[in-house]
N, C-alpha and C positions, 0 to 999 in steps of 0.2 A: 567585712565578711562577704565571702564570695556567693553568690547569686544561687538557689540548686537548678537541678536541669530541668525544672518544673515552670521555674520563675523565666531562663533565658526561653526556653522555646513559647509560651505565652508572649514574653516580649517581640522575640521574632515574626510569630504569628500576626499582633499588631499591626507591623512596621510594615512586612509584604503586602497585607491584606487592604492596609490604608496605601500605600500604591500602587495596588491593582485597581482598588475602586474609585479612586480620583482620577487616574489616566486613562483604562482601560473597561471600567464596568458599563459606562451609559452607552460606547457604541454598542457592546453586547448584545444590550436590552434592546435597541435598536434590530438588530439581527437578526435577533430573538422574535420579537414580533411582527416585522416584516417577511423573511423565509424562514426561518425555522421553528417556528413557535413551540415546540413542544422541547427540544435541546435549551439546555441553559439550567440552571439554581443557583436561583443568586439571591435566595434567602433559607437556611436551614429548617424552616418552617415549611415549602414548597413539597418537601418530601411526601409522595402517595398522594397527589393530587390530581385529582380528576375530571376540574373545572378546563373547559375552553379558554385559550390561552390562544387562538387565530381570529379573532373578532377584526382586527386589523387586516385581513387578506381576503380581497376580493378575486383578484387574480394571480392564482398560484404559478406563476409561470416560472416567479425567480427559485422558488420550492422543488418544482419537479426537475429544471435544469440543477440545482445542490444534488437532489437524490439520481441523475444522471452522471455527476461527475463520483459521486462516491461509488455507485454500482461499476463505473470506470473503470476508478485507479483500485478496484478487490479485484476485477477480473481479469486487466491489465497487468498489477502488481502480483499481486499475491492468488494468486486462482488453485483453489486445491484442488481441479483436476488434472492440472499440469505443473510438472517440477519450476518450481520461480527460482532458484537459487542452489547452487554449487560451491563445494570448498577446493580450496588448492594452498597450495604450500607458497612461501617468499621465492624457492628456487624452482623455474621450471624445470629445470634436468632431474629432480626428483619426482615430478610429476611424470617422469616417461619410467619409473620403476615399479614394475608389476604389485609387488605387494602394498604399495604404498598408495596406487590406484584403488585397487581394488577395498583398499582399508576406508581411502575417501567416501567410495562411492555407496561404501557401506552405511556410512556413518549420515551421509545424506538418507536414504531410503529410512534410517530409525528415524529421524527428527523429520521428515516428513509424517511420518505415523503418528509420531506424541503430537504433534501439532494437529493435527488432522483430527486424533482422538479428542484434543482439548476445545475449548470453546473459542478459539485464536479467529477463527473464521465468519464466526460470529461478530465477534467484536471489532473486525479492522472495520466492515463499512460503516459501522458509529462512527468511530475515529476518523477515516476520510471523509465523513461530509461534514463531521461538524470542525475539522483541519479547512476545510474551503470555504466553510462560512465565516468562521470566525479568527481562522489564522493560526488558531495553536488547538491541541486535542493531549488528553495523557491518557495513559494504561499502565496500568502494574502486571508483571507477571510474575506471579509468587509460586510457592512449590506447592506441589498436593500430592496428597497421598492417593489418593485413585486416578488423578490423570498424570503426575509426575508435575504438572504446571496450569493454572488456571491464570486465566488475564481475564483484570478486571479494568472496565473504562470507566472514568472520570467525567461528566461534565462539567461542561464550563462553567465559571460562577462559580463551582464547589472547592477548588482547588486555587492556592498561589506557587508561583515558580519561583527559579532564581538559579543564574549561568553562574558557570567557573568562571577560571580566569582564561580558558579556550574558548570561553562562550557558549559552551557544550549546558543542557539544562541539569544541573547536579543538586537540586534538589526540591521537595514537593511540599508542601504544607496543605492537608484540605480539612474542611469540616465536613461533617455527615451525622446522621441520625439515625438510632438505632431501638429497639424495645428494649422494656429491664429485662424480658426472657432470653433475647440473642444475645443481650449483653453480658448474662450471667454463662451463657453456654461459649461464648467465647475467650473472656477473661478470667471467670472464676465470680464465686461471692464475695470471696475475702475482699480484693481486689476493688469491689465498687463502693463508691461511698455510703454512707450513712442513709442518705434521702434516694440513693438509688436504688440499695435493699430494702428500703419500707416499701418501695414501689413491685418489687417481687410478690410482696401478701395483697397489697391494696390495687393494684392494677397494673398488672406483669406485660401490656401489652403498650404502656404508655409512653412516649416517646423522649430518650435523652439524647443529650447532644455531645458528641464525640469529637475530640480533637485528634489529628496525627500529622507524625513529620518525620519524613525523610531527609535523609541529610547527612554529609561527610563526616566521618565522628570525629572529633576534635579531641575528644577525652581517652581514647584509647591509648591501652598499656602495650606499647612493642614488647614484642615476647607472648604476651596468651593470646590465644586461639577460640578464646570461649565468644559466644554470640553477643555477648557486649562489649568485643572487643576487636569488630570485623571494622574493616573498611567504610561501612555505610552503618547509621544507624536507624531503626525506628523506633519509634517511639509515640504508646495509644494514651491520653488523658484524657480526661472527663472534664470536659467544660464549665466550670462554674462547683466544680467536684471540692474536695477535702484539697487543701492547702497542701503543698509541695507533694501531692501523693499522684501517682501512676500506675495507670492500668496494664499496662506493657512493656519493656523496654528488649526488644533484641538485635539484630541486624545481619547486614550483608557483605557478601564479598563483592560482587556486582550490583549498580546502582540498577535498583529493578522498575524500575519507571522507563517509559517514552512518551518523548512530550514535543512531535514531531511540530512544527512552526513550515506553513507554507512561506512564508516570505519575512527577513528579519530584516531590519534598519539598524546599519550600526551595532550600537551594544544596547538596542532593545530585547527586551527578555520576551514578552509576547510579539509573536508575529500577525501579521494581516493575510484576508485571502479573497480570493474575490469574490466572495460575500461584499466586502468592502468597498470594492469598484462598481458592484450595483446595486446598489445600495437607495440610488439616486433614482435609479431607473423602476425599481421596484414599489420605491413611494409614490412616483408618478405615475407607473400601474392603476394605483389603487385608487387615484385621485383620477384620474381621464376615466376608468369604470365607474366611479360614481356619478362624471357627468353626461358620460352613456346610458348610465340608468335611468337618469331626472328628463333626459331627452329625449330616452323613448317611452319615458312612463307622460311629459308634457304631449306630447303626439296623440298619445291614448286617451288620457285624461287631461285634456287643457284646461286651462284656469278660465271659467263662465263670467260672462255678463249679462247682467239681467236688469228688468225692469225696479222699480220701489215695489209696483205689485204685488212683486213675488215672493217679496222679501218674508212674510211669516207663510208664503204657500209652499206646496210640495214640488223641487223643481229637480230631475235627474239626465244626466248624459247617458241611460243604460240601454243597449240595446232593444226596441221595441217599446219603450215607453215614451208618456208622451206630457208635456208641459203645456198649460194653457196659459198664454197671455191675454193681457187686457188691450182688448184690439180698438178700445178708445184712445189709449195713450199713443201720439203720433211717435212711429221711429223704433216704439217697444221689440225689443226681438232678444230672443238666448243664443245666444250664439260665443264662441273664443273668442277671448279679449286675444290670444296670442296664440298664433299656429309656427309649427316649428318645420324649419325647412329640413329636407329630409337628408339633401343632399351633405349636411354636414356631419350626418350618421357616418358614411364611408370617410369621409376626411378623420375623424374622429378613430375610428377601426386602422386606419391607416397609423398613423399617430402610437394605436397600441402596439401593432404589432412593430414598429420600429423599437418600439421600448424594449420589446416582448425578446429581440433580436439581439439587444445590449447584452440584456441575462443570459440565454443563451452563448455567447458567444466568451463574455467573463467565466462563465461554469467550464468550457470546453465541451459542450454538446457538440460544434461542428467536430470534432475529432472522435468522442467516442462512439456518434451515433453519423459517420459520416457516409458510410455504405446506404442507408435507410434514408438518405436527405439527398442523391443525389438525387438528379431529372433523368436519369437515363441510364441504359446496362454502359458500364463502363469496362473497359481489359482490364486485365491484372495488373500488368504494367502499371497502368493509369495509377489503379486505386496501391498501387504500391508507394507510387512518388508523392503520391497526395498525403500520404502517410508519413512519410519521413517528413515532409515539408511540414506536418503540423507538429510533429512529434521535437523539430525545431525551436517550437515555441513552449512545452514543456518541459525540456530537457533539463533546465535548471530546476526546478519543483523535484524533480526524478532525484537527482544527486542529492539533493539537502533531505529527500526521505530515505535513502540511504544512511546519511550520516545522523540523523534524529530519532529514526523509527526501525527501519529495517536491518542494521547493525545489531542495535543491542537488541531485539528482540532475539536475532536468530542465537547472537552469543552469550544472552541469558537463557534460551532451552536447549544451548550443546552445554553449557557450565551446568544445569542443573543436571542434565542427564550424567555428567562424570560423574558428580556429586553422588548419585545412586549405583554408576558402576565401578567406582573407584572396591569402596570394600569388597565389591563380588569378587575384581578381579585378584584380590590378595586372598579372597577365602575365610575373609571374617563374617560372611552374611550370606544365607542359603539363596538359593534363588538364582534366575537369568540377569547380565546385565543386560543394558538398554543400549551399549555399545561394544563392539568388539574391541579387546585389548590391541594398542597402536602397534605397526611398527616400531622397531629399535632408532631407526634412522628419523624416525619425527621426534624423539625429542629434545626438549626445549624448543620447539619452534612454535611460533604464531602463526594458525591457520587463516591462508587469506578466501573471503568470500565472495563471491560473482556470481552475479544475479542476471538468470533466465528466462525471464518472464515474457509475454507477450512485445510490453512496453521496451523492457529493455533488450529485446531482440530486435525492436523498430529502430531504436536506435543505432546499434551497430551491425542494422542492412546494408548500410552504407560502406561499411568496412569491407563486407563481404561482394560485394556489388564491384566495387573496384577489385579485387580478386578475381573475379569471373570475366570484368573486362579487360583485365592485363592478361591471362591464361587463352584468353581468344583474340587478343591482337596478336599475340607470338602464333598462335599457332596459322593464323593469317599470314603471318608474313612470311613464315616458312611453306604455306603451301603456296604463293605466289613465286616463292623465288625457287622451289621445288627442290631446298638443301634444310634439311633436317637440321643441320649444325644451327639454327638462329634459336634454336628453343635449349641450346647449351648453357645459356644466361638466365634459364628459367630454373629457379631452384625446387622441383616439384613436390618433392617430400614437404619440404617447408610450407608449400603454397597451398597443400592438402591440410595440415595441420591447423593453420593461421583460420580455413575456409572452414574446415567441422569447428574450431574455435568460432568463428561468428555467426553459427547458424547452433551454436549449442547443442553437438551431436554427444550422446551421452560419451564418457571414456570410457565406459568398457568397450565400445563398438570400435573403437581404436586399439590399432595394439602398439606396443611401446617399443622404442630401436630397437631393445636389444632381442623381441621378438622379429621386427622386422630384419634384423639381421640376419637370427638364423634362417630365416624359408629363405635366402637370398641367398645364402651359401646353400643350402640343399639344393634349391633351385639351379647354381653355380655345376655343385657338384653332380648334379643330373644331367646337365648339357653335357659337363666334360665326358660323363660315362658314357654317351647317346654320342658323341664324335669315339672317342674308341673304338665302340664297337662300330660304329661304319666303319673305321678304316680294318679294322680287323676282317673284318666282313668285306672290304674290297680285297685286301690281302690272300683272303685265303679263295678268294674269286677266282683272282689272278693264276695262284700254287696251282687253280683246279684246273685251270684251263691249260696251264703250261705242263701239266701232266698230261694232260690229253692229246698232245701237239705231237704231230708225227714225226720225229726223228729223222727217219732213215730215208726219205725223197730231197729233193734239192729245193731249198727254201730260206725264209729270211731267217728263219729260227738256225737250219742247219751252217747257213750261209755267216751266220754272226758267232755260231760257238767255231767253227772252223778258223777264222779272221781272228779268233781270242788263244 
């Protein structure tokens, strides 16, 4: 007898969960309590907890360097004050046809809006700091009815993963916890068990524990269309709930998770991040300030030597007080058995701040915060090349949140937005859609996306940068050899095109050949008309003066029609 879908996703759940927690959970915990203390649940119990959980960090150094690089890669990557990302098509010859432009760039300025409206911006710098501590991060982006799409993040600990056979993460298993009251407002009565509906009358606020999984549907009917028969399924039960029974079952066309992974090994499913690399340096933090403490608290308060005398007297080191000894005992004095040389306070500070320099430098503080750390006003230039040259050492981190994070987020909220304008635009559903109906010529095609952001402008400066200095050697060498024909090999139109391409000049502010074709012929056709009339205008110069011309004396004029 075959298993139901109650019995395989509880097994599966198992199976993930005991390989995340034997391979992956204790350096967590680690992570957890040295920089991030408050990121992590890694007990379903944890939920709404408001105990101190940084008792371990003395010196937050590796802390504020994590919350450096996440403020980073949101204002770097994804910054809602400036467009981070563009669509274009597989063919660029379609990209230079006006409607087809203008439909792009439409469709960008909506899905900047929804996003912008939704809590998307909120939620990425959870997701980057706790991607650089701990190596991996998720979020779901579901639909909504008042924002069109809500994301929601994950912490770590609460959630297990698991790659295709691309290695792509396709799909999510997490636990969480919930009241009988949300649980009745989200699922229904019917739907919850036995002992979860007692908990409705007897104490509606108490806590159960909920299972969910995402994951490729394996059971779907080809042929229907219905939401148990999408692409992706989800699926809510109740933990410890009524036998083979389920609180939800629907799903998706698009797998609505990102589960971005700073750095993967292999066919590891969670990745590492440099949380990871100092890790080391962070415990030793904490260990060298504690014996900075004991050093300068022995300095203040030394450990006393005293007489037998004194032994049941009153004897204090406190400012202005005073200790009597027995001045019959030979030798008798209160004084430090042990004074602490002071000199090894700076050796000591020294020491931290090298530690201090490791985290730093593992987070990417020298890049993000590198204008504010030099020593001096530097040119543009300068801090331009400094920039590429760190941006060097990012670069890979950059592409793998492209293909983990920033892909399917952006192509889960243009899929939801058709989702909502498709009916409008056939006219079965009142209302605006959220997108303007495509051109004829897009379809079937797969929208390609290129991303504009701060970071990935840094990067392909370089692109652009060699463009500037190839268009100014030609035009050097042609003003040295003083013949214009050397700038013949320079293809300018192209070279224009290639340069507003790496400096991400919006396309409308471009106009497309077959616009620049026509001003070129008007332009064509207005010189020819501007030489006409001059010559018409020398022509009838000539008629006037040779009307004017005296005839009838002895001249070149009479002397040439005479000879004719």
């Amino acid at each position: 007898m075959a298993d139901s879908l109650r019995s395989q996703l509880d097994k599966r759940l198992v199976r993930l969960k005991s390989e995340r927690d034997s391979n992956w959970l204790p350096e967590w915990r680690e992570l957890s309590d040295f920089i991030m203390p408050r990121a992590g649940r890694f007990n379903t119990s944890d939920v709404n907890q408001g105990k101190r959980r940084d008792k371990k960090i003395i010196n937050p150094r590796a802390s504020f360097a994590a919350r450096t690089l996440a403020a980073g890669m949101h204002s770097g990557m994804t910054s809602p004050a400036s467009p981070w990302f563009k669509l274009g098509t597989p063919d660029p010859g379609l990209m230079q046809y006006g409607p087809v432009k203008e439909w792009l760039y439409a469709v960008e300025k909506a899905m900047r809006e929804v996003m912008a409206r939704s809590n998307l911006y909120n939620v990425l710098p959870t997701v980057y700091g706790e991607e650089g501590v701990f190596g991996t991060a998720a979020m779901a982006a579901l639909p909504d009815e008042r924002d069109t799409v809500r994301f929601y993040p994950f912490t770590v600990g609460s959630y297990m993963i698991a790659n295709s056979d691309r290695g792509q993460v396709d799909t999510l298993y997490r636990e969480f916890r919930t009241t009988a009251r949300q649980m009745e407002q989200q699922f229904g009565k019917a739907a919850m068990s036995t002992t979860a509906q007692g908990l409705l009358n007897s104490n509606s606020e108490a806590w159960i524990d909920i299972c969910h999984a995402t994951e490729p549907n394996d059971q779907r009917e080809s042929g229907r269309k219905d939401n148990q028969n999408m692409s992706y399924r989800s699926v809510y039960w109740e933990k410890g709930g009524d036998s083979d029974k389920i609180l939800r079952q629907s799903g998706f066309q698009e797998f609505p998770v990102m589960a971005p992974r700073w750095d993967v090994l292999g066919e590891d499913v969670y990745g590492t991040g440099p949380g990871s690399m100092c890790i080391g340096s962070s415990k030793a933090l904490q260990l060298m300030e504690r014996r900075k403490a004991e050093m300068i608290e022995k300095g203040v308060r030394p450990p006393m030597g005293a007489p037998t005398s004194l032994q049941n007297q009153r004897a204090s080191i406190l400012p202005g007080s005073i200790t009597y000894l027995n001045d019959m005992q030979v030798g008798a004095k209160f004084a430090p058995l042990y004074e602490v040389n002071p000199g090894w306070i700076n050796q000591l500070r020294g020491e931290i701040a090298a530690e201090e320099q490791i985290a730093d430098s593992a987070f990417f503080v020298d890049l993000f915060l590198m204008i504010s750390q030099m020593d001096s006003v530097r040119t543009a230039y300068e801090i331009a090349t400094r920039k590429e040259e760190k941006m060097l050492m990012l670069g890979p981190v950059l592409e793998r949140q492209n293909d983990d994070l920033l892909d399917p987020c952006v192509d889960q909220v243009f899929h939801l937005m058709v989702e909502q304008s498709l009916p409008r635009w056939m006219g079965l559903l009142p209302g605006n859609p959220l997108l303007p109906p495509p051109p004829k010529e897009l379809g079937g095609l797969d929208l390609r996306i290129e991303y504009t952001s701060i970071l990935a402008q840094a990067q392909r400066a370089i692109e652009g940068s060699s463009i500037e200095r190839a268009i100014g050697f030609a035009g050097t060498v042609a003003n040295i050899k003083q013949d214009p024909s050397s700038l013949d090999l320079l293809d300018t139109d192209n070279a224009l095109r290639e340069y507003f391409k790496a400096v991400s000049v919006p396309p409308t502010l471009v106009r497309s050949d077959d616009a620049v074709n026509a001003i070129r012929q008007q332009r064509e056709q207005a010189n020819q008309q501007a030489q006409i009339e001059q010559q018409m205008g020398t022509a009838i110069q000539g008629a006037q003066l040779l009307s004017q011309t005296d005839t009838g004396s002895n001249n070149a004029l009479t002397q040439l029609a005479g000879a004719m």
